[in-house]
N, C-alpha and C positions, 0 to 999 in steps of 0.2 A: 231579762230572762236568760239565764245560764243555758247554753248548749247542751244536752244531751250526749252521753260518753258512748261507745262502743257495746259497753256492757250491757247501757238500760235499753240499747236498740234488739228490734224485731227484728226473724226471717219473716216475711212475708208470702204469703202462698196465693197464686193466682191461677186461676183457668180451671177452676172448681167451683162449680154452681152450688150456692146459699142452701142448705138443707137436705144435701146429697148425701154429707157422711164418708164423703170418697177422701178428705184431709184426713182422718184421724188418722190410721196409720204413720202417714208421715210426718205431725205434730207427734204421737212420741219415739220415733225415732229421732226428731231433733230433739225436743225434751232432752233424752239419754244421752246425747250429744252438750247438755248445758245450754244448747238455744230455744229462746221466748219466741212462740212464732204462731201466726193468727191467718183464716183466710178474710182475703181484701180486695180492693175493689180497685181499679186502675184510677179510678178520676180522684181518689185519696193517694194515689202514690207520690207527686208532686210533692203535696206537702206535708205527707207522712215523713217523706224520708228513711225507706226502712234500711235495715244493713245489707237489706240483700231481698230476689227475688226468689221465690221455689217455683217453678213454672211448667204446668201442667200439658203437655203437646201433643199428649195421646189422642186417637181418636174419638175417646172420650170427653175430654179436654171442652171446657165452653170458653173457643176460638183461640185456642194459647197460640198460634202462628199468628194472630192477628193481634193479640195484646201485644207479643214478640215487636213486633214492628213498629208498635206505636209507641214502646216504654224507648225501642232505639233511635225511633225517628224522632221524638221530643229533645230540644237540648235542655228541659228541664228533670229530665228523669234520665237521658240516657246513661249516663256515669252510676247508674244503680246496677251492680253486677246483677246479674239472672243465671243463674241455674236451670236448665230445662231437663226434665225428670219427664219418665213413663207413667203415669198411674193408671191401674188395670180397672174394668168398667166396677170393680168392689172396692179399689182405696190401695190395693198393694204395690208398693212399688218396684216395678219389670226393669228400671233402667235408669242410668243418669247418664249425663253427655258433658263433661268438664269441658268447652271450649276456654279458650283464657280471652275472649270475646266476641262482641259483635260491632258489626258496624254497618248502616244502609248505605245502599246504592244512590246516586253518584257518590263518593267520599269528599265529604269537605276535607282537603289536603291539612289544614290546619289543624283540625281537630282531634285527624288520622297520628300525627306526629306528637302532638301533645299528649294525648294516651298513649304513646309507646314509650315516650320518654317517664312519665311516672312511673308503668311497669318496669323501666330501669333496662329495657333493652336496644336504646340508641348508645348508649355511653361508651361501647365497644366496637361500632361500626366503624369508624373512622383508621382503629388503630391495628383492628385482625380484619383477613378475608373472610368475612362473615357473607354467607348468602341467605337471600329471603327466596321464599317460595310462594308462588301465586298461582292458585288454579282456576280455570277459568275458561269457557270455551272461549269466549271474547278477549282473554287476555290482558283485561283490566290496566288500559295503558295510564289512566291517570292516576292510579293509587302506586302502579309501578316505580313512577317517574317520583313520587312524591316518597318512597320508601327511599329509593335509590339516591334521592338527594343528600341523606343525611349517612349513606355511605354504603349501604350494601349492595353486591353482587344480585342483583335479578333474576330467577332461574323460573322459566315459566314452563307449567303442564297444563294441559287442554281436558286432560280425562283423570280420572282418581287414581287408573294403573300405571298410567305417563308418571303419574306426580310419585308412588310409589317405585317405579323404576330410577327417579330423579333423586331420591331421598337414597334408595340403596349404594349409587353411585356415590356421594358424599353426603354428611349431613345437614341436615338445613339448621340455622338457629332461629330463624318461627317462618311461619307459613301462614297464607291466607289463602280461603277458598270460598267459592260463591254457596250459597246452602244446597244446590241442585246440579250436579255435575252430569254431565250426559249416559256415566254408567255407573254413580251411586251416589250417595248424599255426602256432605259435607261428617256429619254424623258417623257415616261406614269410614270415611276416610281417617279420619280419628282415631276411629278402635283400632284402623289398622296398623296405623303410623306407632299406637302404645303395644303393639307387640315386639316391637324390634327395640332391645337394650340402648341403642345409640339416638333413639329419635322418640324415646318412650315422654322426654322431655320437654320433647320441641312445642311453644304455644302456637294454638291454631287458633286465628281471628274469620269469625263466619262473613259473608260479606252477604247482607238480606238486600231485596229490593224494596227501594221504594212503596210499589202497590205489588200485591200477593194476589191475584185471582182466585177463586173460591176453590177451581178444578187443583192449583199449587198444593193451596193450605191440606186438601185433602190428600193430594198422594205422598207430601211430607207426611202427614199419621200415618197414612201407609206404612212408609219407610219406616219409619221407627216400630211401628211394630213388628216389624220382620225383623229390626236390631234386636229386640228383648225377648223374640221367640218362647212368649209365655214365662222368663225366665223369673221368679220374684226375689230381689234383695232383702238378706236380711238385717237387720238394725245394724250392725258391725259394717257389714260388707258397703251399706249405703253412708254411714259415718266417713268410712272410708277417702271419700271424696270431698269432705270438709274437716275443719282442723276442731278439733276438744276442746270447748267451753269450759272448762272448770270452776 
């Protein structure tokens, strides 16, 4: 059986309950975009294989922190990028959050490296002063050590305003942060890093736990909705943040 090309593949949409109606909006905003895209169910995504996740983490959302966690902590699905979007309690969508990934707590060191190097951001380390940024009240010494091997400088922040003071100073060429920082989310830390021209660049890898307590999963909806403050994307502005299907 011939493999399946790029083109014939699905977006997939997760964390929208069967018969709600809260996808449509965002099926044709992809539509208009050139992408085929369906809601689905996490125990098909293994062997769906679709090109990508759309993932629902709104308060509304049926568990998308909890899907989150479990599409990253499978090594049979976690190499399936995920998108995590706002959809409002009618289908509009408030928000999208382009991290350039995820990765659960503890990090297998190998895995950690091997995705970086496809992203095509180890090949540089060795031969410029390149620094990684890593936020973290714990300060994440084994993903540290395990960045640091393949050549960068290590600059760590404890708080999202630290890591923004750290970024003003010089600039990072990627960053990792835990999803829940002591004075904002991983999420806030993002928007704020794509305000400023020299770090609008820079990829930010989330770093999830393990297990997510139910009080977590809900004050991350929280979060995010205070990110999109009612705000709704229109078809253009949500395109935006993926590339034209033509």
């Amino acid at each position: 059986m011939s493999q399946r090309t790029d083109a014939d593949r699905e977006l997939w949409i997760l964390g929208v309950k069967p018969d709600s109606g809260r996808e449509q909006i965002l099926t044709s905003y992809l539509a208009t975009g050139g992408y085929k895209s369906r809601l689905e169910h996490l125990e098909n995504v293994a062997e769906g294989r679709p090109l990508g996740i759309v993932l629902d983490v709104s308060p509304f959302s049926d568990d998308g922190w909890g899907l989150l966690k479990q599409i990253k902590g499978d090594p049979g699905t976690r190499n399936i990028p995920v998108l995590p979007v706002f959809l409002s309690e009618k289908g509009t969508v408030g928000g999208v959050f382009p991290v350039a990934g995820f990765f659960t707590l503890p990090v297998d060191d190998n895995y950690l490296l091997e995705r970086l190097a496809v992203y095509g951001l180890t090949e540089d380390a060795e031969t410029w002063d390149l620094q990684a940024l890593v936020v973290s009240r714990s300060g994440e010494e084994k993903l540290s050590k395990a960045v640091e091997s393949v050549g960068f400088e290590i600059v760590k922040g404890y708080t999202g305003k630290e890591a923004m003071a750290l970024i003003s100073i010089k600039p990072k060429y990627l960053a990792f942060s835990t999803l829940m920082l002591p004075d904002m989310s991983a999420f806030e830390l993002l928007e704020k890093i794509r305000l400023f021209p020299y770090s609008r660049n820079t990829p930010l890898f989330v770093l999830i736990k393990d297990e997510m307590k139910e009080g977590e999963k809900k004050a991350m909806a929280r979060e995010v909705a205070h990110l999109v403050s009612k705000k709704q994307l229109s078809c253009e502005e949500f395109l935006s943040y993926l590339r034209r299907r033509d």
